[in-house]
C-alpha positions in Angstrom: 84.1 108.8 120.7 82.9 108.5 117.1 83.8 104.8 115.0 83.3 103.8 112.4 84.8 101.8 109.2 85.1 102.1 105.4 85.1 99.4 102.7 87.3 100.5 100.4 90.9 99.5 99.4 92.6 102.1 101.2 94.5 105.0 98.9 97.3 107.5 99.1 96.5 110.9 98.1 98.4 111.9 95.0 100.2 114.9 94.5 98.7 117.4 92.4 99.8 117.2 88.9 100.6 120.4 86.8 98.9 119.9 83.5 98.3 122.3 80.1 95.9 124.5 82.0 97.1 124.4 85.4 97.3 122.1 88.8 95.1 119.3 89.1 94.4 116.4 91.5 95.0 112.9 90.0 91.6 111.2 89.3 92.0 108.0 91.7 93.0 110.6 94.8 89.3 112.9 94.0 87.1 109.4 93.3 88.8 107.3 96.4 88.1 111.1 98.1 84.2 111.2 97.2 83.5 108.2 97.9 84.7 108.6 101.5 83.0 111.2 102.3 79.8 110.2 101.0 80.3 107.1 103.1 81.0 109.4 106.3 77.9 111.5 105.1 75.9 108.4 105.7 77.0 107.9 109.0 77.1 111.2 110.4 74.2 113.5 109.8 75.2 116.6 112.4 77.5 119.8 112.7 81.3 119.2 112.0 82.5 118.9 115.5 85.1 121.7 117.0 86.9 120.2 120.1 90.5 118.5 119.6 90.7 115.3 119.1 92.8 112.0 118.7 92.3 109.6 115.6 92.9 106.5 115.1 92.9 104.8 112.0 93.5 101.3 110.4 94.5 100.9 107.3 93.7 97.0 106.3 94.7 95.7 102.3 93.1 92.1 101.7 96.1 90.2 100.6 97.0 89.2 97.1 94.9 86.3 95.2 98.1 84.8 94.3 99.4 84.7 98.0 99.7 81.0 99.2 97.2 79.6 101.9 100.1 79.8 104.2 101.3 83.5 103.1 97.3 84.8 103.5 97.0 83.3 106.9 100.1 85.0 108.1 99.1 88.5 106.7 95.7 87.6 108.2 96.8 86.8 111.7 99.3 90.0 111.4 102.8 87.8 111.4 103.3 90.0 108.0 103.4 94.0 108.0 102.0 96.0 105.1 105.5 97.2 104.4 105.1 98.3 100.6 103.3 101.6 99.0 101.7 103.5 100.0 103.3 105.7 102.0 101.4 106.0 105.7 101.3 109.8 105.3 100.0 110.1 102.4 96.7 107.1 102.9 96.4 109.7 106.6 95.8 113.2 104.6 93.3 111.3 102.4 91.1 110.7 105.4 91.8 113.6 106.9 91.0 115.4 103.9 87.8 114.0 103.9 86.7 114.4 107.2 87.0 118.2 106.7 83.6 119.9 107.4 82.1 116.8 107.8 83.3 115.3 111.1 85.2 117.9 112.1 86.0 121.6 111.2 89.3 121.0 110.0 92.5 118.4 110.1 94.2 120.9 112.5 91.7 119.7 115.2 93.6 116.6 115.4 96.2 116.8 117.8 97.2 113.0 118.2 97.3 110.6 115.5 97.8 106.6 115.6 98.0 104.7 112.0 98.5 101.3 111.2 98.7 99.2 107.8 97.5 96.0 108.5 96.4 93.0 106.5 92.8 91.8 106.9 90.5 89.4 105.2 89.4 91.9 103.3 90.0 96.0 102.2 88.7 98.3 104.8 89.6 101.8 106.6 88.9 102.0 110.4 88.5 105.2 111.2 88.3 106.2 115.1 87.9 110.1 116.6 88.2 110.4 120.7 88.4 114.0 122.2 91.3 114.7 123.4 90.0 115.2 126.9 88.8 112.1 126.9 92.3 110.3 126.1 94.7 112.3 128.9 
């Protein structure tokens, strides 16, 4: 099993964008992108890993400096989803993007997947890999 968590407000990735000289990716998807993988760099130093695996991952948003003392303790103590953008799917193939040929080989290793969006006292991604072996 291999943990570990994130500081960053969590972010879908964007589509690519066709501009004058071809596709691109959107700046916010390849920066929120670089920075999570230099923070995964930091924690994990060896070979990407090949086995199959189940991940785990919490998506936690701070909530809103104009939310009420009441409103922040209910998003705190989860009596309020994250039911707003972004999309689930699209803040999962950012992370999976970025464990590619660092953590593991490549996103088709994962043969499970558990997500949440969650409020928290503060922005954070908690990230969670268990070999599949390990979970049946």
């Amino acid at each position: 099993m291999f943990s570990f968590s994130v500081k960053m407000k969590p972010v879908a990735k964007g589509r690519p964008r066709l501009g004058k000289y071809g596709a691109y990716t959107p700046a916010k998807t390849r920066k929120a992108e670089s920075f999570m993988k230099q923070e995964i760099k930091k924690i994990y130093k060896g070979k990407p890993l090949e086995d199959a695996f189940v991940l785990i991952i919490d998506f936690i948003f701070a909530p809103n400096k104009s939310d009420t003392k009441k409103t922040k303790e209910q998003k705190e103590s989860n009596q309020i989803f994250h039911v707003k953008k972004p999309d689930l799917d699209n803040l999962v193939k950012l992370v999976k993007d970025s464990l590619n040929g660092i953590l593991i080989l490549d996103d088709s290793q994962i043969c499970t997947e558990i997500t949440n969006k969650l409020f928290g006292k503060e922005d954070e991604i908690k990230i969670t890999l268990i070999k599949k072996e390990h979970v049946l």
